[in-house]
C-alpha positions as CSV (number, residue, x, y, z in Angstrom):
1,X,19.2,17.6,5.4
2,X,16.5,19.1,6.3
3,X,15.0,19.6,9.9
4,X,11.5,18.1,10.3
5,X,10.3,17.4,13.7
6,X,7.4,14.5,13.2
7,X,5.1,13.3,15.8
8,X,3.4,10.4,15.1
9,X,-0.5,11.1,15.9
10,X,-2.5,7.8,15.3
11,X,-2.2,4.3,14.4
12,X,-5.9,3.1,13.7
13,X,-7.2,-0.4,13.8
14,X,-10.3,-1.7,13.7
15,X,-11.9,-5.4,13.7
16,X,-12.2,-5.2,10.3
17,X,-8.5,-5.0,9.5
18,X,-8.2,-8.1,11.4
19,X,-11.1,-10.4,10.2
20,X,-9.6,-9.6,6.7
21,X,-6.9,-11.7,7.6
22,X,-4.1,-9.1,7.7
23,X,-1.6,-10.5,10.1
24,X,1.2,-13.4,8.8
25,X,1.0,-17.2,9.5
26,X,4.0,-18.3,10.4
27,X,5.6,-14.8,11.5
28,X,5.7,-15.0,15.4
29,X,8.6,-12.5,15.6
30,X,5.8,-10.1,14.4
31,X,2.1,-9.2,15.4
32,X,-0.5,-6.6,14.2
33,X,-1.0,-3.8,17.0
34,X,-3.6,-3.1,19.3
35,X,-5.1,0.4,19.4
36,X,-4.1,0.0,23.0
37,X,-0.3,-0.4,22.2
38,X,0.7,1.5,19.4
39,X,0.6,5.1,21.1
40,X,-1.4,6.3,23.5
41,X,-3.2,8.9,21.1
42,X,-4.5,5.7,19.1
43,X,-8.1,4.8,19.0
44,X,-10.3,3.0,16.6
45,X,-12.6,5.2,14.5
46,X,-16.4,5.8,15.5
47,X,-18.8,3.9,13.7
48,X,-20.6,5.5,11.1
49,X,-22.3,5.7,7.9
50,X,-19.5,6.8,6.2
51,X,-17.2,5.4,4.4
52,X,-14.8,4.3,7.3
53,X,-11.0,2.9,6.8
54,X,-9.6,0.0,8.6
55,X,-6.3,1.4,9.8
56,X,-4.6,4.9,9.7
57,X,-1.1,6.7,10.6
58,X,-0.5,10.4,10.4
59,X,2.5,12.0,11.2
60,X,2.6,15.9,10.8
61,X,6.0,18.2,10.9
62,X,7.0,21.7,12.2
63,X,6.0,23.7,8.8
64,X,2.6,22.0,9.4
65,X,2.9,19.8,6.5
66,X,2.5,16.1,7.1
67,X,1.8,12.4,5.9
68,X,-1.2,9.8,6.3
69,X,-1.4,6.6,5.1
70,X,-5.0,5.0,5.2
71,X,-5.9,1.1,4.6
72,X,-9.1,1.5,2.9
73,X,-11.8,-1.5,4.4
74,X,-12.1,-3.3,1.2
75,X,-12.2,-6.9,2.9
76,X,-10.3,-9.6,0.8
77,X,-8.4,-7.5,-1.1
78,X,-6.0,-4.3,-0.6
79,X,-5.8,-0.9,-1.6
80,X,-3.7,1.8,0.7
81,X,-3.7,5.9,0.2
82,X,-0.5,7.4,0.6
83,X,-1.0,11.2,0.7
84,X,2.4,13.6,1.7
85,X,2.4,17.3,1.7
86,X,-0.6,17.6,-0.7
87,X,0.5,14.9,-3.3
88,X,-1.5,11.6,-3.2
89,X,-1.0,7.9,-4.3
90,X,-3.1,5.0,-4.4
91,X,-1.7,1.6,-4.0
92,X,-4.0,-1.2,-5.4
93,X,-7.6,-0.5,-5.2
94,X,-9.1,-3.6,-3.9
95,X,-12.3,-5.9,-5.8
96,X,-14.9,-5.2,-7.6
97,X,-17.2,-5.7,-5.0
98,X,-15.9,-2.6,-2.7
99,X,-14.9,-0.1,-6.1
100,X,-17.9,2.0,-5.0
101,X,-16.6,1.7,-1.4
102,X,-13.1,2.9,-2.6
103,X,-14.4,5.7,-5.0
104,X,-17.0,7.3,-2.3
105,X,-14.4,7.6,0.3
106,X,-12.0,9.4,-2.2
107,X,-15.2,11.8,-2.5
108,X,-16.0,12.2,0.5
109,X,-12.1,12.9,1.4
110,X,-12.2,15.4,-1.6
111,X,-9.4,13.8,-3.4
112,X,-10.0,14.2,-6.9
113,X,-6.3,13.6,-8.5
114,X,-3.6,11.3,-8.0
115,X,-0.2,11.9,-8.4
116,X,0.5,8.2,-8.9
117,X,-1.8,5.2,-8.9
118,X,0.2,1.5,-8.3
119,X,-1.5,-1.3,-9.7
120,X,0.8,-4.5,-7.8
121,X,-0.1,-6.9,-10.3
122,X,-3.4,-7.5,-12.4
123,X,-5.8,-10.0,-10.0
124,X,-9.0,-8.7,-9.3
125,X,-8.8,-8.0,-5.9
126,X,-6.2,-5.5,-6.3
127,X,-7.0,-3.7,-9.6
128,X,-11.1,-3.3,-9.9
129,X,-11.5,-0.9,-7.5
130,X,-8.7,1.0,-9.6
131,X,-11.0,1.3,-12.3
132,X,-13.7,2.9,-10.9
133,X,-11.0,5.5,-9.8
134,X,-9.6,5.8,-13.2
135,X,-13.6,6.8,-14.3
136,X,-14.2,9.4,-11.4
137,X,-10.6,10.9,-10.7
138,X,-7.5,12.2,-12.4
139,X,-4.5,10.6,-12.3
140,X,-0.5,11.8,-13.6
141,X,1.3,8.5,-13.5
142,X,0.2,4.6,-13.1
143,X,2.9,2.4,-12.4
144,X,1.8,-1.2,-13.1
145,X,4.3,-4.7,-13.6
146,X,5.5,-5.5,-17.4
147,X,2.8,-8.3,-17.5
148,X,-0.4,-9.0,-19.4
149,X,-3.9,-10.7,-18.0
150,X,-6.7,-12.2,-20.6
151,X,-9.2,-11.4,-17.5
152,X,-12.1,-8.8,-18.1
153,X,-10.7,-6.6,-15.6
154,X,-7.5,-6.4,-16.8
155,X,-8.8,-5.2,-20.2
156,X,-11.3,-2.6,-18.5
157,X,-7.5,-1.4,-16.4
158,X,-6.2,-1.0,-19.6
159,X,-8.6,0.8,-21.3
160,X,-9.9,2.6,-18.8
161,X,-6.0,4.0,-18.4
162,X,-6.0,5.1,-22.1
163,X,-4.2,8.6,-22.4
164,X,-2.1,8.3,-19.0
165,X,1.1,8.0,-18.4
166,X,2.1,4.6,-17.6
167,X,5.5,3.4,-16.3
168,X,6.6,-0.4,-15.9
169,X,9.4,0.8,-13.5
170,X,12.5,-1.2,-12.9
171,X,13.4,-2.4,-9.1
172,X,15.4,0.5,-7.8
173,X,14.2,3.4,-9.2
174,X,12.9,5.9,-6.7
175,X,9.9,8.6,-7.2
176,X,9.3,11.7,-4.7
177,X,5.8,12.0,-3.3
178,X,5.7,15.6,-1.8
179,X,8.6,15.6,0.8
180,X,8.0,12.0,1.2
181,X,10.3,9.3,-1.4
182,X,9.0,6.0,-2.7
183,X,11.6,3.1,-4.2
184,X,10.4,0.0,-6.0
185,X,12.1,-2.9,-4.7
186,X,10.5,-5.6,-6.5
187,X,9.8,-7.8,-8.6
188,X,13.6,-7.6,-8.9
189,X,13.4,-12.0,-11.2
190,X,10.1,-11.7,-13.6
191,X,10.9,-15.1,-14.6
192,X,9.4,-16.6,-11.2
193,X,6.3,-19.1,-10.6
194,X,3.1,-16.9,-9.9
195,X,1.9,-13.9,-11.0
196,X,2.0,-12.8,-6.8
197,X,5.9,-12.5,-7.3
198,X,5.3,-9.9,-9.9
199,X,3.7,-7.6,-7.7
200,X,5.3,-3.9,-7.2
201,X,6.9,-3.8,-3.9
202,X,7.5,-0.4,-2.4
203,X,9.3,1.2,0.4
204,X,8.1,4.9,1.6
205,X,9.9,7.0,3.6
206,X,8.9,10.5,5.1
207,X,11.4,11.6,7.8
208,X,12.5,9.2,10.1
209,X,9.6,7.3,9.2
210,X,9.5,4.3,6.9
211,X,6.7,1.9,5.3
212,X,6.5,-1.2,3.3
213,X,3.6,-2.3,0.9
214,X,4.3,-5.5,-1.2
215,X,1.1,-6.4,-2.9
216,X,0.5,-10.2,-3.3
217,X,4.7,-11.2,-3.6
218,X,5.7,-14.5,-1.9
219,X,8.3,-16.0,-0.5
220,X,10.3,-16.1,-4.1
221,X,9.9,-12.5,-4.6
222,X,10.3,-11.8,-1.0
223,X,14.0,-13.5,-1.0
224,X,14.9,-11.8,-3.9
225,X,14.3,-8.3,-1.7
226,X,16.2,-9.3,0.8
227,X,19.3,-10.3,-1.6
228,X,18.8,-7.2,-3.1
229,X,21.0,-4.9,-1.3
230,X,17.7,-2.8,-0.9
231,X,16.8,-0.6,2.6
232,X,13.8,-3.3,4.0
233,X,14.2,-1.5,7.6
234,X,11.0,0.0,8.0
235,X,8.6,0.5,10.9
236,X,5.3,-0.3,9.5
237,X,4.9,-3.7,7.1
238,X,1.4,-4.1,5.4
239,X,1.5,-7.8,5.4
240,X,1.7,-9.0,2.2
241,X,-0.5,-11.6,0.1
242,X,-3.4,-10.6,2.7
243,X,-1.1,-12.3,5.3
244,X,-1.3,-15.5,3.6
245,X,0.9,-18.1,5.1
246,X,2.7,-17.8,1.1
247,X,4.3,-14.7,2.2
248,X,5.8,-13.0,5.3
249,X,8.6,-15.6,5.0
250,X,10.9,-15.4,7.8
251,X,13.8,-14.0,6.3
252,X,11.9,-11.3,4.9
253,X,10.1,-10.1,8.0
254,X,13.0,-10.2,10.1
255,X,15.1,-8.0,7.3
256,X,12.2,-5.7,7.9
257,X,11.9,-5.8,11.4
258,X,8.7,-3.8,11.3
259,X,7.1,-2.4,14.5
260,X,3.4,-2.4,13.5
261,X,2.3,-4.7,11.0
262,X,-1.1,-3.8,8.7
């Protein structure tokens, strides 16, 4: 196993990660951090006219590779870039009303590829921003659920994805992101109530370091996870269904057990 020292640098929040509703109802064993208390390097990014995120972590290692995950400000919605050692994903991209949002901070980060692009499930506030991504950058792989949508912007997903290589992967399977590993844990029971418990759940791990991203799934989907069998242990949670009291059931959080949660 290899050695890798990792510091972690930065755990940005701002007020807009907050006012977008991103921490649980019902989950008092659990609260999103303060600037102030995640580590004393944290601090909440400068205004300005630039596209700005709403929450950060890097963590860097001794060969001076690293790992940043960035929640992108797209207000009701949800869309998180993973990048590790030079390879990139984008989980969920957020509405149509902040695609622009999502596309010019891409730009003005100079990522122009993606290694893999997650779609959670098909409802607009997850999947428009995608397109606009899948019209201005290339991407290797989308992973999306085994499910169909008679909305407009599912068809505009689906064409606009023409020609690239897209997986419906099965809960378990596990994909390598730079030194950095991604499993799928759910949806494990495609037969459940809602299309939210179809969302691709995943759990990243670089190092020591471990995060948790579960689109819109609820409780259903969530308890399924935790019957799984499936490593939930992690130390960051992006609170899932936009911290809708639906989700961040008890059981799940606490088989988590996250210290920071998005």
């Amino acid at each position: 196993m290899r050695n890798l020292y990792q510091k972690l640098i930065g755990v940005f929040c701002t007020l807009s990660l907050f006012l977008s509703g991103c921490t649980a109802a019902g989950t008092s064993a659990v609260s999103a951090p303060s600037a102030s208390s995640a580590v004393p390097s944290a601090s909440a990014p400068a205004s300005s006219s630039s596209a700005q995120a709403s929450a950060a972590i890097a963590l860097e290692s001794t060969d001076g590779a690293g790992f940043e995950a960035v929640m992108l400000d797209v207000h009701q919605g949800l869309s998180i870039l993973i990048q590790a050692d030079g390879h990139t994903m984008l989980f969920d991209g957020g509405p149509r009303s902040r695609s622009s949002y999502v596309v010019a901070w891409l730009k003005q980060h100079n990522i122009t590829s993606l290694d893999y692009m997650i779609a959670s499930h098909y409802d607009e506030d997850h999947i428009a921003g995608l397109v606009g991504v899948l019209h201005t950058a290339s991407v290797n792989t989308i992973l999306c659920p085994d499910t169909t949508s008679d909305s407009k912007i599912y068809n505009s997903f689906v064409q606009a994805s023409q020609g690239i290589n897209t997986v419906h992967p099965e809960p378990g399977q596990a994909y390598a992101l730079g030194n950095a590993s991604f499993q799928v844990i759910g949806p494990i029971d495609m037969s459940l109530p809602s299309d939210n418990n179809k969302s691709i759940a995943i759990r990243i791990a670089y190092g020591g370091f471990s995060m948790i991203i579960t689109g819109d799934a609820e409780a259903e989907e969530e308890a399924d996870m935790v019957s799984s069998g499936y490593t939930l242990k992690s130390d960051v949670y992006a609170a899932g269904h936009h911290g809708s009291s639906t989700s961040s059931s008890d059981a799940f959080v606490s088989a988590v057990s996250p210290s920071y949660v998005w």
